[in-house]
PASEBA-1860 file (N, C-alpha, C; in nm, 3 decimals):
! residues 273
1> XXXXXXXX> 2.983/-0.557/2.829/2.893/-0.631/2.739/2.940/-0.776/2.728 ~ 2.857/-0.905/2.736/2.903/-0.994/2.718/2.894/-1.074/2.615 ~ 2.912/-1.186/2.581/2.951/-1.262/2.437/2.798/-1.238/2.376 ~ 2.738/-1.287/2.417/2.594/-1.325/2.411/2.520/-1.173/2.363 ~ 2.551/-1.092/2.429/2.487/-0.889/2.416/2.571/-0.865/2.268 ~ 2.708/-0.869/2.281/2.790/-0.849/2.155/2.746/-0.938/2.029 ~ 2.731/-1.034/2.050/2.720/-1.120/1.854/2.567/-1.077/1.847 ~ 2.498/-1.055/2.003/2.352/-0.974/1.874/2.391/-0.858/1.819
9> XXXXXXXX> 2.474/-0.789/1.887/2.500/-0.621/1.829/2.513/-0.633/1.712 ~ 2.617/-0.757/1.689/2.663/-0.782/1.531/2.623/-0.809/1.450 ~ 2.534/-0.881/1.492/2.424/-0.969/1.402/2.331/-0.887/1.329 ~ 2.234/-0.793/1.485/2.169/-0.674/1.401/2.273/-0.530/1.290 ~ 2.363/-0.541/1.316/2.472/-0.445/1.254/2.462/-0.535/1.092 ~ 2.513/-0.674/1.108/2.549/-0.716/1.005/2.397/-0.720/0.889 ~ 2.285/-0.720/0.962/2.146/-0.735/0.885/2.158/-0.616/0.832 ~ 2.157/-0.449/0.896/2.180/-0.338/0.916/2.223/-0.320/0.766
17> XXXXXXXX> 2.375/-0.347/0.766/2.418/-0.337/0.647/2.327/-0.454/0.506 ~ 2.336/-0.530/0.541/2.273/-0.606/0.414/2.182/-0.537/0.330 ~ 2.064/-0.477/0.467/1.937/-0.408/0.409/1.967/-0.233/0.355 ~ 2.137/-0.219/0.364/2.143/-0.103/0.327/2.247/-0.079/0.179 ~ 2.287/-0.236/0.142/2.369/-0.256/0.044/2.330/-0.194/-0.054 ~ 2.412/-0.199/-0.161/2.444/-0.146/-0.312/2.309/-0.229/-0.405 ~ 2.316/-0.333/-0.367/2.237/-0.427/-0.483/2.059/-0.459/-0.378 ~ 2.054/-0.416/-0.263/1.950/-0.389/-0.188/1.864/-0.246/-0.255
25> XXXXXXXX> 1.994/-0.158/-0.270/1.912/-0.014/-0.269/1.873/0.000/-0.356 ~ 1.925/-0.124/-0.496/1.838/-0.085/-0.620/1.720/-0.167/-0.635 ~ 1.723/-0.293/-0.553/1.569/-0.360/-0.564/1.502/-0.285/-0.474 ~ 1.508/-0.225/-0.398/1.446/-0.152/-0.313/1.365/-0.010/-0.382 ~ 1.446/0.011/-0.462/1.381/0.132/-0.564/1.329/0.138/-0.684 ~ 1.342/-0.037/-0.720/1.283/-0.092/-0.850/1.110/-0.138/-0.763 ~ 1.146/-0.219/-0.692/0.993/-0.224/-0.603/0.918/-0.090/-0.546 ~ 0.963/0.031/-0.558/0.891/0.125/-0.570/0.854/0.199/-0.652
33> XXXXXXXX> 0.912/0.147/-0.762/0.860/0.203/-0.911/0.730/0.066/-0.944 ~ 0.769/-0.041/-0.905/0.657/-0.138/-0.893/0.538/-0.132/-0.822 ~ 0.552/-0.071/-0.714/0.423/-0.010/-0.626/0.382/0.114/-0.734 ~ 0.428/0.147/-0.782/0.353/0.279/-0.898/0.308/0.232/-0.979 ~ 0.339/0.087/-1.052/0.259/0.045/-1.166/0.176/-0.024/-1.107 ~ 0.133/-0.058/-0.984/0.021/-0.127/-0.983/-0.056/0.046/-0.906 ~ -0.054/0.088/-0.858/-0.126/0.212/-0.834/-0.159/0.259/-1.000 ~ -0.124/0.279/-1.033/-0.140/0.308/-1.191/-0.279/0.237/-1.242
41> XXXXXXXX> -0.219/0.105/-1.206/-0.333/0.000/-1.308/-0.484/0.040/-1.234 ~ -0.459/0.072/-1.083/-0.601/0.034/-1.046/-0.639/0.201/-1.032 ~ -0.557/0.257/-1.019/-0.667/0.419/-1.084/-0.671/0.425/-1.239 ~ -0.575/0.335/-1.313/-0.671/0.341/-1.430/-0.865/0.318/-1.446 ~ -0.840/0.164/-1.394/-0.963/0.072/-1.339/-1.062/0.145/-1.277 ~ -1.011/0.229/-1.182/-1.098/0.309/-1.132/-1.162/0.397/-1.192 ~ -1.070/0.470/-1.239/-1.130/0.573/-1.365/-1.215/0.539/-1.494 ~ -1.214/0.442/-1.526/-1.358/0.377/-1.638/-1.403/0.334/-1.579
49> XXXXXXXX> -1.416/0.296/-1.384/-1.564/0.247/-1.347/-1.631/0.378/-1.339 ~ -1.573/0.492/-1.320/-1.645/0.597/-1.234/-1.663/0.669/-1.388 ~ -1.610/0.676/-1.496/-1.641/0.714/-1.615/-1.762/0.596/-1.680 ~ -1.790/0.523/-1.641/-1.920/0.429/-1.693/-1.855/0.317/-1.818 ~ -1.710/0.355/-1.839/-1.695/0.277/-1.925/-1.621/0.126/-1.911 ~ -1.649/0.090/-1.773/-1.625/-0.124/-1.737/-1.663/-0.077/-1.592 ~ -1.684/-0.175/-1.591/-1.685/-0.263/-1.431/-1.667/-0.414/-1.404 ~ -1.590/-0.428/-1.537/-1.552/-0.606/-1.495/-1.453/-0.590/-1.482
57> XXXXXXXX> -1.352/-0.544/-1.451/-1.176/-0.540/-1.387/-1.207/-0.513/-1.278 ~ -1.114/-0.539/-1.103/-1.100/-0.530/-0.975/-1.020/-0.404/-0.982 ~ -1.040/-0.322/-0.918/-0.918/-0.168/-0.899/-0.931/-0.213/-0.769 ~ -0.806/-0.328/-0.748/-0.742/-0.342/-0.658/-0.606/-0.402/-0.673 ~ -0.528/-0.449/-0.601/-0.374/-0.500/-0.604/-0.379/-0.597/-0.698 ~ -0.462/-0.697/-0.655/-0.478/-0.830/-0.731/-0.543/-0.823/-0.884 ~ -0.600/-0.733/-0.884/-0.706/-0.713/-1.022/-0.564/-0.616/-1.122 ~ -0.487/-0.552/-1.025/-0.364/-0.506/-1.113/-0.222/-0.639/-1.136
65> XXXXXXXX> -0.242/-0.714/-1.069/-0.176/-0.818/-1.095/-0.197/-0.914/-1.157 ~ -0.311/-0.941/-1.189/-0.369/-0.986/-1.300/-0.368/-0.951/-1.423 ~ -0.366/-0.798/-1.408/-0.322/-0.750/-1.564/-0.242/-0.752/-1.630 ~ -0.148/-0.737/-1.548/0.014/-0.760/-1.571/0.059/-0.903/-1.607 ~ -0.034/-0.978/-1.562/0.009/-1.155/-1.598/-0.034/-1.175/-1.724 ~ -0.149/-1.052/-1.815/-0.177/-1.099/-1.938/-0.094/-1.036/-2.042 ~ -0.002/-0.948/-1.969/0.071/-0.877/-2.076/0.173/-0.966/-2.138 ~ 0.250/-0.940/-2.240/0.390/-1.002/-2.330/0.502/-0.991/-2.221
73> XXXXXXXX> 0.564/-1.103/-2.196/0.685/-1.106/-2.095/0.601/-1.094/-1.977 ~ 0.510/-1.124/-1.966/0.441/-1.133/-1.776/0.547/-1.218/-1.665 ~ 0.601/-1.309/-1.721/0.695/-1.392/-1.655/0.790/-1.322/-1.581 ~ 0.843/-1.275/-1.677/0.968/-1.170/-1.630/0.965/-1.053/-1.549 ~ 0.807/-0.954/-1.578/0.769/-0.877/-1.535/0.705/-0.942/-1.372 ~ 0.641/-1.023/-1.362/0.605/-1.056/-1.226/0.747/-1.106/-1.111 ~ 0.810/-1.198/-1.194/0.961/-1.214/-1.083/1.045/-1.083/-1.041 ~ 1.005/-1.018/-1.131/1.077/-0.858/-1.137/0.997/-0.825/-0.993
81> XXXXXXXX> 0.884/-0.768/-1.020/0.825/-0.736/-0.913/0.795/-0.860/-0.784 ~ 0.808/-0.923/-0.786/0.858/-1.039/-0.677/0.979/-0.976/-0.550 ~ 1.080/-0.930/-0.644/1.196/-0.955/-0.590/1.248/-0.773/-0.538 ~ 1.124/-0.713/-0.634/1.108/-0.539/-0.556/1.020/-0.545/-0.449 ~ 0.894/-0.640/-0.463/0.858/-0.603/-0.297/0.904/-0.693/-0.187 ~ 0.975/-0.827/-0.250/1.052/-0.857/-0.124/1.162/-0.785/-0.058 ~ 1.246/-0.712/-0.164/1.330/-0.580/-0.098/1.236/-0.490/-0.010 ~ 1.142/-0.439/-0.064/1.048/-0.374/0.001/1.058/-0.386/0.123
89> XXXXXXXX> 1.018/-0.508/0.174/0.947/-0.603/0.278/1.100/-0.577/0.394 ~ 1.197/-0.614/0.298/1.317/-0.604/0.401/1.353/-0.488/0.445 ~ 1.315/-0.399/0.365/1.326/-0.280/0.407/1.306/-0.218/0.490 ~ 1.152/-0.231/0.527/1.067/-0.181/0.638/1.085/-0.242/0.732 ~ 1.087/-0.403/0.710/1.136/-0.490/0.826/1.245/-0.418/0.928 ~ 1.300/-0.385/0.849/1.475/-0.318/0.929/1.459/-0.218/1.010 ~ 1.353/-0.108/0.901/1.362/-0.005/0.986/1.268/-0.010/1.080 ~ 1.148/-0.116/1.088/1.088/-0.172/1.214/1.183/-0.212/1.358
97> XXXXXXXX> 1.299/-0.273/1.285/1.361/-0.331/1.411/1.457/-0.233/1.440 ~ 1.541/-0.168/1.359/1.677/-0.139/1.374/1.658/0.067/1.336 ~ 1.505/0.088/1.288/1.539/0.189/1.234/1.539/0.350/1.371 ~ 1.533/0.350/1.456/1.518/0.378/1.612/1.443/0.524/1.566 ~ 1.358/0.499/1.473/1.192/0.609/1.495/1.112/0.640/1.606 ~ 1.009/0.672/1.590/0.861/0.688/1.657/0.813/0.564/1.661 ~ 0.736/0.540/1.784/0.653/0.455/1.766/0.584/0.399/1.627 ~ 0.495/0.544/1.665/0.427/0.537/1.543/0.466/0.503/1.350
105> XXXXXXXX> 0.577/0.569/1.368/0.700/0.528/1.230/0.717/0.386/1.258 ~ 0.729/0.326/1.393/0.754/0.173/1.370/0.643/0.075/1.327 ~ 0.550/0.120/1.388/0.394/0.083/1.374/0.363/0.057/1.193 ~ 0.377/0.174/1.162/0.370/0.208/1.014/0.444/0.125/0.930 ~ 0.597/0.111/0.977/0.714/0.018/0.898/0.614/-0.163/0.910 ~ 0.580/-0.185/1.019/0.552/-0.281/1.049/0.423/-0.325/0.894 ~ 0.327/-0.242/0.953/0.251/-0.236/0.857/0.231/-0.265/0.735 ~ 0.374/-0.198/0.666/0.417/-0.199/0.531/0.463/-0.325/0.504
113> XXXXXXXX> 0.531/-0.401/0.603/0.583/-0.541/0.555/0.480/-0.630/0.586 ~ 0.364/-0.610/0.610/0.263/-0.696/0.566/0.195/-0.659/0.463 ~ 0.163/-0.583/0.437/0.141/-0.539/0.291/0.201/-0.585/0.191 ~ 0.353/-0.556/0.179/0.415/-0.630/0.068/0.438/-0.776/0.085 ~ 0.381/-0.824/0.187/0.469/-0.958/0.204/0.288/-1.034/0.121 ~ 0.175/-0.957/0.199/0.122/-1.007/0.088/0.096/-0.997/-0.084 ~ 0.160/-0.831/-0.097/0.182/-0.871/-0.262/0.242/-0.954/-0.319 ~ 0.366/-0.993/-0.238/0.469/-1.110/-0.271/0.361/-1.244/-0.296
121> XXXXXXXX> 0.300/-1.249/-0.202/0.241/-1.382/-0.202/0.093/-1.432/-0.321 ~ 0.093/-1.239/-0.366/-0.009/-1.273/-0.449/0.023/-1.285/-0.599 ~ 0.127/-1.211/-0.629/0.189/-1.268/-0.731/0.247/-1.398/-0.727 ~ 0.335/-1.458/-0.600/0.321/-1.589/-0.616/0.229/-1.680/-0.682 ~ 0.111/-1.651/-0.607/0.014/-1.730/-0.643/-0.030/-1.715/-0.796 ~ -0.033/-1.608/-0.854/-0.013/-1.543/-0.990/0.044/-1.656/-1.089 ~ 0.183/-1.652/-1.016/0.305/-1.718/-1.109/0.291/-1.866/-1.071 ~ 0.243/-1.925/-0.979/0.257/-2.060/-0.983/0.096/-2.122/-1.027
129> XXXXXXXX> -0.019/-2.022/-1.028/-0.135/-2.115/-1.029/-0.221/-2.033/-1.099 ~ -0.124/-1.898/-1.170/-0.225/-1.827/-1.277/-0.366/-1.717/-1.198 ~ -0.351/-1.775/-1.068/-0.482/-1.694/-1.021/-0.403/-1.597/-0.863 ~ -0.542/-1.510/-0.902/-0.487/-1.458/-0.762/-0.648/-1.359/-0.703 ~ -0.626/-1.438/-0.572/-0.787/-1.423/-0.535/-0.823/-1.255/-0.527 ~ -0.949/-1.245/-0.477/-0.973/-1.094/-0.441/-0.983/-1.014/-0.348 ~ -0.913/-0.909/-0.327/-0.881/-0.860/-0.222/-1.009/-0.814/-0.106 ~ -1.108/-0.779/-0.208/-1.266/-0.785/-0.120/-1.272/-0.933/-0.073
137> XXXXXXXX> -1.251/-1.033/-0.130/-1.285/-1.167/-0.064/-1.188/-1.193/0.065 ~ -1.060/-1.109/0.023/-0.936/-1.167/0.146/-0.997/-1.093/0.262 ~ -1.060/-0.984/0.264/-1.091/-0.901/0.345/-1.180/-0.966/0.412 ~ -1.288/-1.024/0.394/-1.383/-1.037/0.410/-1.364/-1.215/0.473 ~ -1.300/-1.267/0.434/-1.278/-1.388/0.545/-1.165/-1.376/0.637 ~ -1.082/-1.285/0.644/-1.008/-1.229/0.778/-1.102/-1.162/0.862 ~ -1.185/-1.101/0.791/-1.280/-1.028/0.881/-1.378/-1.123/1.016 ~ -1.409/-1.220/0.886/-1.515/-1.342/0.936/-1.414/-1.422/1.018
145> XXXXXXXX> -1.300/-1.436/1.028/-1.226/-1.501/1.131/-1.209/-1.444/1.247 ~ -1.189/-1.278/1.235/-1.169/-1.226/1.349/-1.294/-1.188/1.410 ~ -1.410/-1.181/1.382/-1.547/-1.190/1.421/-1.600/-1.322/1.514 ~ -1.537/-1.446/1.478/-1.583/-1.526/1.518/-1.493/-1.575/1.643 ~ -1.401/-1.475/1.709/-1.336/-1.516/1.793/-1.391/-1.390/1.907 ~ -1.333/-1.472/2.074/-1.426/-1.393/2.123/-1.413/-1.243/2.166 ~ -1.496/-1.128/2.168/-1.496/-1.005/2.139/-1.453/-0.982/2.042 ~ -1.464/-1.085/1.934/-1.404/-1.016/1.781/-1.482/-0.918/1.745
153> XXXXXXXX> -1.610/-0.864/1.780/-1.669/-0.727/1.770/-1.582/-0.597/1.793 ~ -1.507/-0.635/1.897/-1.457/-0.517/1.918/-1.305/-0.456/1.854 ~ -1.230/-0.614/1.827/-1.142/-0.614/1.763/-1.128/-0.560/1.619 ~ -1.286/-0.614/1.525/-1.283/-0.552/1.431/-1.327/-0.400/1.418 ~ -1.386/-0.377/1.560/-1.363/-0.201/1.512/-1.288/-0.115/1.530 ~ -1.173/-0.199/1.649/-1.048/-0.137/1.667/-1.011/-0.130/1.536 ~ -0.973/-0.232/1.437/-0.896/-0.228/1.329/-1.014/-0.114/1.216 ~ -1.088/-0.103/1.211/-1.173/0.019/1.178/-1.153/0.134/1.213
161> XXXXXXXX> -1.129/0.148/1.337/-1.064/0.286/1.417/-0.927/0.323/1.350 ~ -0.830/0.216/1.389/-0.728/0.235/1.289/-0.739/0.261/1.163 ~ -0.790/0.208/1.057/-0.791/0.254/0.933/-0.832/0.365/0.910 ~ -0.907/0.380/1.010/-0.994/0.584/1.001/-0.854/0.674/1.021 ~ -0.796/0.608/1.144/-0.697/0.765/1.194/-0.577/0.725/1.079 ~ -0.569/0.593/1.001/-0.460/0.586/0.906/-0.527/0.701/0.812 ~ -0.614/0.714/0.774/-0.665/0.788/0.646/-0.627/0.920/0.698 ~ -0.645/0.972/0.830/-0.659/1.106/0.852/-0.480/1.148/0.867
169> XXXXXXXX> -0.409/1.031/0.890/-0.301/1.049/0.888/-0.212/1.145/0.778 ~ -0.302/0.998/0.659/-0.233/1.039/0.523/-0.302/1.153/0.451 ~ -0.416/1.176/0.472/-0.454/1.335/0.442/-0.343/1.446/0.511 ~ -0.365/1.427/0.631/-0.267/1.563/0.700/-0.133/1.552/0.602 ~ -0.059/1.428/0.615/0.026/1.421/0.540/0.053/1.482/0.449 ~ -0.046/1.451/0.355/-0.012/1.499/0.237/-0.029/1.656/0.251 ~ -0.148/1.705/0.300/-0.186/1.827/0.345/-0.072/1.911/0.353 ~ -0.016/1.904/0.466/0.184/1.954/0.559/0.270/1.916/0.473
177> XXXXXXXX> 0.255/1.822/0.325/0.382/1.827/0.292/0.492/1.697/0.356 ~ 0.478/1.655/0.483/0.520/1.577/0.552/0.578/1.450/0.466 ~ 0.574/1.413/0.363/0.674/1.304/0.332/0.791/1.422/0.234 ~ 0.798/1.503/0.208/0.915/1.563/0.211/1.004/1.493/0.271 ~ 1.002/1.435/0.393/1.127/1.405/0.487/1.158/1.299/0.420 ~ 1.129/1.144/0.380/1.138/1.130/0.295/1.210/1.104/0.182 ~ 1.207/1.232/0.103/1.284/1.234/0.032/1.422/1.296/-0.055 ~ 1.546/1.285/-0.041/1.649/1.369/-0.069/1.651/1.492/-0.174
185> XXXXXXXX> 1.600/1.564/-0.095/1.546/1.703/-0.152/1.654/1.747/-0.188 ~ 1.787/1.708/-0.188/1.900/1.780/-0.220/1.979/1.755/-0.347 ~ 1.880/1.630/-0.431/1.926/1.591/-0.495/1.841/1.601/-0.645 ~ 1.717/1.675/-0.582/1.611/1.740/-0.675/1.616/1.839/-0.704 ~ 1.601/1.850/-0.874/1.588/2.040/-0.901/1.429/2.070/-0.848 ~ 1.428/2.239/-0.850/1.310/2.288/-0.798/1.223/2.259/-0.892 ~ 1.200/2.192/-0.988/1.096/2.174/-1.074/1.030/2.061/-0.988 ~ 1.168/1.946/-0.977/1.132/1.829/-0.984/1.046/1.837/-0.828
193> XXXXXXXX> 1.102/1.882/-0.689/1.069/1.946/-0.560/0.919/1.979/-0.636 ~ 0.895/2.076/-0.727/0.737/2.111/-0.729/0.626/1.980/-0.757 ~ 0.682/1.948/-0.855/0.618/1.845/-0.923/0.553/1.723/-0.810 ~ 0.670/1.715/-0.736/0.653/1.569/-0.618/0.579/1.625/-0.533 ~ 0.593/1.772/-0.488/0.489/1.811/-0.405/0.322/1.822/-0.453 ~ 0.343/1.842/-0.548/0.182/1.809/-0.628/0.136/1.673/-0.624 ~ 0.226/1.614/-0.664/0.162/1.457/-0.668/0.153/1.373/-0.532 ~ 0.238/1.436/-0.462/0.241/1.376/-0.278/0.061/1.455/-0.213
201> XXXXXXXX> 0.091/1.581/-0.236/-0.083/1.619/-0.176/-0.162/1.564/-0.226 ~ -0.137/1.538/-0.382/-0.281/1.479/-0.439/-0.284/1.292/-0.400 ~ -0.178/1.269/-0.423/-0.200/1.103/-0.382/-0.221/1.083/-0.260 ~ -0.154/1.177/-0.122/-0.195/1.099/0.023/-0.298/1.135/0.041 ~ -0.387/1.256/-0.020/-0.555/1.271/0.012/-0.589/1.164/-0.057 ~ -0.574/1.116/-0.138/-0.669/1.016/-0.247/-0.640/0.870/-0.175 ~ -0.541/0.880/-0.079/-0.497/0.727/-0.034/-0.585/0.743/0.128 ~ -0.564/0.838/0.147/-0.652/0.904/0.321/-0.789/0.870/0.263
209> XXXXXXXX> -0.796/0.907/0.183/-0.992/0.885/0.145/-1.046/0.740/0.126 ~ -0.983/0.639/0.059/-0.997/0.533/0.050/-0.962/0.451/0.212 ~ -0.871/0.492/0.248/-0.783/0.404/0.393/-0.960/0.429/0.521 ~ -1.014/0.574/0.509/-1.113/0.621/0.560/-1.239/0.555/0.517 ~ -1.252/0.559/0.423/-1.426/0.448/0.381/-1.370/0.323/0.402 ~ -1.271/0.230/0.417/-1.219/0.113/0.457/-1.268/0.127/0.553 ~ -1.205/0.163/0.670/-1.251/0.198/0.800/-1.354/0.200/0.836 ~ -1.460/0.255/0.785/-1.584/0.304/0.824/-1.677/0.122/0.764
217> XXXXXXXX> -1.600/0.061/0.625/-1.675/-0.057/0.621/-1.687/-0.150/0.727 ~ -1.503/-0.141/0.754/-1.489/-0.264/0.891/-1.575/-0.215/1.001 ~ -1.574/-0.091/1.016/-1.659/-0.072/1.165/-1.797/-0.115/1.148 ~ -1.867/-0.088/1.032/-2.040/-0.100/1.012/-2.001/-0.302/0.979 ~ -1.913/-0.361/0.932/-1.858/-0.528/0.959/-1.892/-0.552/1.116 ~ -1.830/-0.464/1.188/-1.796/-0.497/1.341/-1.968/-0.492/1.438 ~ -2.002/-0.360/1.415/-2.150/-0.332/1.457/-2.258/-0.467/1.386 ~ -2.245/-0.482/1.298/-2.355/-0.577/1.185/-2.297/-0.693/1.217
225> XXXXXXXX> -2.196/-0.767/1.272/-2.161/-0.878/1.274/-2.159/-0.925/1.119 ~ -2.140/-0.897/1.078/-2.152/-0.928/0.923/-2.041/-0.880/0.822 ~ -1.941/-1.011/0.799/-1.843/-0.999/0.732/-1.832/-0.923/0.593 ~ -1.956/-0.950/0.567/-1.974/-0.918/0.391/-1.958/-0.769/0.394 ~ -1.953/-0.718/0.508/-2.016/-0.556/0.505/-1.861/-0.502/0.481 ~ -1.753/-0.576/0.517/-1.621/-0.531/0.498/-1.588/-0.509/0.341 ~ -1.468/-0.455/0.299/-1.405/-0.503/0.132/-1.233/-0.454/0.112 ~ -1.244/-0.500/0.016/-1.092/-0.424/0.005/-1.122/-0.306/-0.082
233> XXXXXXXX> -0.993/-0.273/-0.136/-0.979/-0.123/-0.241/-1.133/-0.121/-0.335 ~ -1.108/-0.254/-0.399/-1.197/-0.258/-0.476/-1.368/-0.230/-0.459 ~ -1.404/-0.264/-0.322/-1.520/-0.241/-0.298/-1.533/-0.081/-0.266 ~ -1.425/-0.074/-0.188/-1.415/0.078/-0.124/-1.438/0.183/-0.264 ~ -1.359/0.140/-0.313/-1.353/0.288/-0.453/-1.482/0.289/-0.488 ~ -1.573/0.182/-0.549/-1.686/0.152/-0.603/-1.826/0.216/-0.481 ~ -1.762/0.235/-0.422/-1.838/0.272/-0.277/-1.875/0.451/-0.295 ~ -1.756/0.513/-0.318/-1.743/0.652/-0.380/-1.814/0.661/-0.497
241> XXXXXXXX> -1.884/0.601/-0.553/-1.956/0.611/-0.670/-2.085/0.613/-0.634 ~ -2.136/0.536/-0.481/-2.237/0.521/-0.481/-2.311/0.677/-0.354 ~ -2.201/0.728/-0.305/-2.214/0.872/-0.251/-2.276/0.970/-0.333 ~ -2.386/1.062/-0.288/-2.434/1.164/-0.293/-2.384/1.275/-0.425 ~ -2.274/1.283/-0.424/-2.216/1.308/-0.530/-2.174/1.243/-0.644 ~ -2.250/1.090/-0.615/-2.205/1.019/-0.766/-2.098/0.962/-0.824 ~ -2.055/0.919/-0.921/-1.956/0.808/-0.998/-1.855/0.949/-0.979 ~ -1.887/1.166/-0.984/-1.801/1.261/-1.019/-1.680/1.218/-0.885
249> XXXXXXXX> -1.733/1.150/-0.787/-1.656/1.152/-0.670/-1.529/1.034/-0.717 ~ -1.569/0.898/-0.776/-1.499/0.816/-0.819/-1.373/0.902/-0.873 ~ -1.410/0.944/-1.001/-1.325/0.993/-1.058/-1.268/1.065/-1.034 ~ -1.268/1.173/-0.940/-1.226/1.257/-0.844/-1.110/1.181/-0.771 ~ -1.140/1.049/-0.681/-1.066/0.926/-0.607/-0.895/0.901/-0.728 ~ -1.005/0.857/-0.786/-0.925/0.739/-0.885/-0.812/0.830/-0.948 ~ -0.814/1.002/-1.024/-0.770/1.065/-1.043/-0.627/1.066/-0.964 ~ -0.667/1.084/-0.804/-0.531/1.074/-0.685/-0.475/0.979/-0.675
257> XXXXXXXX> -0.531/0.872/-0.711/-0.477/0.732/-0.675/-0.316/0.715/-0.839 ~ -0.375/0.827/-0.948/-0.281/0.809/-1.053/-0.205/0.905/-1.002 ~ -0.231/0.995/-0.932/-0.156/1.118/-0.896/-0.034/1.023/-0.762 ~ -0.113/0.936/-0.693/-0.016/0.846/-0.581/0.108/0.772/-0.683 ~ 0.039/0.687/-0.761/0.127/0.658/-0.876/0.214/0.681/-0.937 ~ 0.225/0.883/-0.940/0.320/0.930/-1.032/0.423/0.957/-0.874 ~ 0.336/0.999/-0.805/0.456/1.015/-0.676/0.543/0.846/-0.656 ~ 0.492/0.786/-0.673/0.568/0.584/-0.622/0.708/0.623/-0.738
265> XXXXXXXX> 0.666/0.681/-0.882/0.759/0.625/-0.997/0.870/0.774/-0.883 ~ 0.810/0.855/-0.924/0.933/0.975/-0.812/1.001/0.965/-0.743 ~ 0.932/0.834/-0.626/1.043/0.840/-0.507/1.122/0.715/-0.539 ~ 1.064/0.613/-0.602/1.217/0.548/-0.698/1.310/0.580/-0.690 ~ 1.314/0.709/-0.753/1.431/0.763/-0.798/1.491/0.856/-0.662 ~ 1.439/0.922/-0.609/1.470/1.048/-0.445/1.435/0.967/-0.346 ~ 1.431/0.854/-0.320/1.349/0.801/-0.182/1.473/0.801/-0.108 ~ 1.452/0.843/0.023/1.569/0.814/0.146/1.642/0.680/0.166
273> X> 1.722/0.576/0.117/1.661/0.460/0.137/1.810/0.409/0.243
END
């Protein structure tokens, strides 16, 4: 091995450890109790749209980050969560580069650190300018960008395709049990083992169902040439209301999405990290 092969070894070794430190593993598990309070806020949200009682709050990321900016101590509470999903972010980052998975597990890690890197950025925007746009609108001019480039038709239904087999993912998931792995089952009593398994089936169907009508918007975006046809969470949930079965389906949704919620505050505490 030569100089040049060796100080990367080290380099990735020395990141390795950083992202696996003492004072890492607890922002790392405080930002996943933070991913539960905003899952929280927006199946609250969800649950009085689909109960008839508001529809002026977003049950989405941003519409839960907003809420949180009107509470007592929002200051404190948003840098808090700042600095859990930038652990987050490093997290996945790592095990993107360094964590020697599945493809597909890398794919996924990857995934995740764009996700949080934009919660990071939307609470930024939160904390420095009070606002923070909407996730149907963010959707919907990424969409219109990638539309307007050429075969962006097809691009956006690739990313439609994807969001479909993500949904069917996280159904099976939850279905099999499959984030078990996960989490240090050895360190859970059998109550606690029951409990997480309830709230893991019920939240990855309720997260598969939403990730799936996403999907199906971007693709009818991609076919229609027409950006507007895309949305984020927020349009999507509101979308389940307007199905055959009615606002009972919302609430049905929104129900899992608190049930995803109680699983985020769980693996806080048991997550592999």
């Amino acid at each position: 091995m030569n100089t040049a092969q060796q100080a990367g070894h080290e380099a990735k070794a020395a990141t390795r450890r950083a992202t696996r430190s003492r004072p890492m593993a607890v922002l790392t598990r405080v930002g996943l109790a933070c991913r539960g309070v905003l899952y929280a806020l927006i199946g609250v949200v969800a649950l009085q749209i689909g109960l008839g009682q508001g529809s002026g709050g977003e049950a989405d990321k941003a519409g839960a980050i907003s809420t949180l900016a009107r509470l007592p101590f929002s200051e404190v509470l948003l840098w808090t969560m700042v600095a859990g999903f930038a652990a987050l972010a490093l997290w996945q980052a790592s095990e993107a580069l360094f964590g020697g998975g599945k493809a597909f597990e890398r794919a996924e890690a990857v995934a995740r650190v764009l996700v949080y890197v934009l919660v990071v950025y939307t609470l930024w925007s939160v904390i420095t300018s009070g606002k923070a746009g909407s996730d149907d609108q963010k959707s919907q001019d990424v969409t219109g960008k990638l539309l307007s480039l050429p075969a962006g038709e097809w691009i956006v239904g690739a990313i439609g395709l994807g969001l479909v087999a993500l949904g069917v993912y996280w159904v099976h998931r939850g279905a099999t049990k499959g984030f078990r792995e996960e989490l240090d089952q050895g360190r859970m009593s059998p109550r606690a083992r029951t409990v997480m398994d309830r709230l893991g089936v019920g939240g990855y169907a309720a997260r598969g169902a939403i990730a799936g009508m996403a999907g199906i918007f971007v693709i009818y975006a991609a076919i229609t040439h027409d950006a507007d046809k895309a949305g984020g969470i927020d349009a999507t949930l509101r979308q389940f209301a307007e199905t055959p079965a009615g606002p009972s389906l919302l609430v049905v949704v929104a129900l899992g999405v608190l049930l995803f919620a109680g699983y985020c505050f769980g693996e806080s505490r048991w997550r592999r990290t």
